[in-house]
C-alpha positions as CSV (number, residue, x, y, z in Angstrom):
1,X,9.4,29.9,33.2
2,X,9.0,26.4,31.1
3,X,10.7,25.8,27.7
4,X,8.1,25.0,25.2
5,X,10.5,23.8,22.8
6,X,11.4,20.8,23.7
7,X,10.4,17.6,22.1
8,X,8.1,15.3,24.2
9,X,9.3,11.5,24.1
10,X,7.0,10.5,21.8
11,X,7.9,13.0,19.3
12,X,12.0,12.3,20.1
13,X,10.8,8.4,19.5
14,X,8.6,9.5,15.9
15,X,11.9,11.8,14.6
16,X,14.1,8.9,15.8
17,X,12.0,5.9,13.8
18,X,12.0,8.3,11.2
19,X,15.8,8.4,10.7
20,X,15.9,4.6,11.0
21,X,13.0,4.6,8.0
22,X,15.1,7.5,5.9
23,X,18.9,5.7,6.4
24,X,17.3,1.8,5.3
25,X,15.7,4.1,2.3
26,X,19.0,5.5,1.1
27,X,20.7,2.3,1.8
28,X,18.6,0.6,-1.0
29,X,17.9,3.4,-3.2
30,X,19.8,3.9,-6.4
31,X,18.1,6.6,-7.8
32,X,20.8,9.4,-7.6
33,X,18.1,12.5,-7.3
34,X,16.6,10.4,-4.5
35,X,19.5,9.6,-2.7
36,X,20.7,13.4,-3.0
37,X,17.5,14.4,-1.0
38,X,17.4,11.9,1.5
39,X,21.2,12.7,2.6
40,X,19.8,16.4,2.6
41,X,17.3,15.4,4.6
42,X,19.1,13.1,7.2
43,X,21.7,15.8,7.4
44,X,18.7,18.3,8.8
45,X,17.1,15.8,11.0
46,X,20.2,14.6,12.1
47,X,21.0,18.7,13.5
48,X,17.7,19.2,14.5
49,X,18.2,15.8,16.7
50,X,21.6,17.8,17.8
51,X,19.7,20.7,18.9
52,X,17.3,19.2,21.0
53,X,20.5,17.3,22.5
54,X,19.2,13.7,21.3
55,X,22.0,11.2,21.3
56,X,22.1,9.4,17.5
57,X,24.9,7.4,18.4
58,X,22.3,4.7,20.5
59,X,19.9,4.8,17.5
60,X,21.9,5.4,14.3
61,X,22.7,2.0,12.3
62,X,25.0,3.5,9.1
63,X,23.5,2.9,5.5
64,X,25.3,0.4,3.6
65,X,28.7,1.8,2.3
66,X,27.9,-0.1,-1.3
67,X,26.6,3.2,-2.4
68,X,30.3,4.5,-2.8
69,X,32.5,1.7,-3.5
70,X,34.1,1.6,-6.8
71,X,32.5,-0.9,-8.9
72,X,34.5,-4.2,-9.4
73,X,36.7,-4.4,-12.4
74,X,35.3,-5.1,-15.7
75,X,36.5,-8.6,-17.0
76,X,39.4,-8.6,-19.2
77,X,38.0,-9.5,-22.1
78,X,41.2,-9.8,-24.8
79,X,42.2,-13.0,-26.2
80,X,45.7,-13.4,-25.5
C-alpha cells in the first residue's frame, strides 16, 4: 500500500519558498493586524512542514527581531 499523502518535492520546495516569502513579509510589515495573521499563518505552515517531517532548520532565516525591541528612549527634553 502507497501513502498518498505525502508532499512531492516540488510541492515541499513551493511550501518552503513560501515561508521564506511570509517571514521577509512579517520582517517588514508594521501593520499590527497584518503581522498578527502572518505569525498565524507561519505558525500553521510551519506544523504542517512538521508533519510531513520537513526540516525548517536548513531553510528558516528568522524575521528581524526589530519588531519587538523596545523603542529607544525619548530625548530628554528639560532645560536644566
Amino acid at each position: 500500500m502507497t501513502n498518498d499523502t505525502s508532499l512531492t518535492p516540488e510541492q515541499r520546495d513551493r511550501l518552503l519558498e513560501s515561508y521564506r516569502t511570509l517571514t521577509d513579509l512579517y520582517a517588514t510589515c508594521r501593520v499590527p493586524a497584518v503581522q498578527a495573521a502572518l505569525r498565524g499563518a507561519l505558525a500553521e505552515l510551519r506544523a504542517a512542514l512538521d508533519g510531513q517531517a520537513v526540516e525548517l532548520d536548513d531553510y528558516y532565516r528568522p524575521a528581524s527581531t526589530a519588531w519587538y525591541q523596545a523603542p529607544p528612549a525619548a530625548p530628554d527634553l528639560a532645560v536644566a
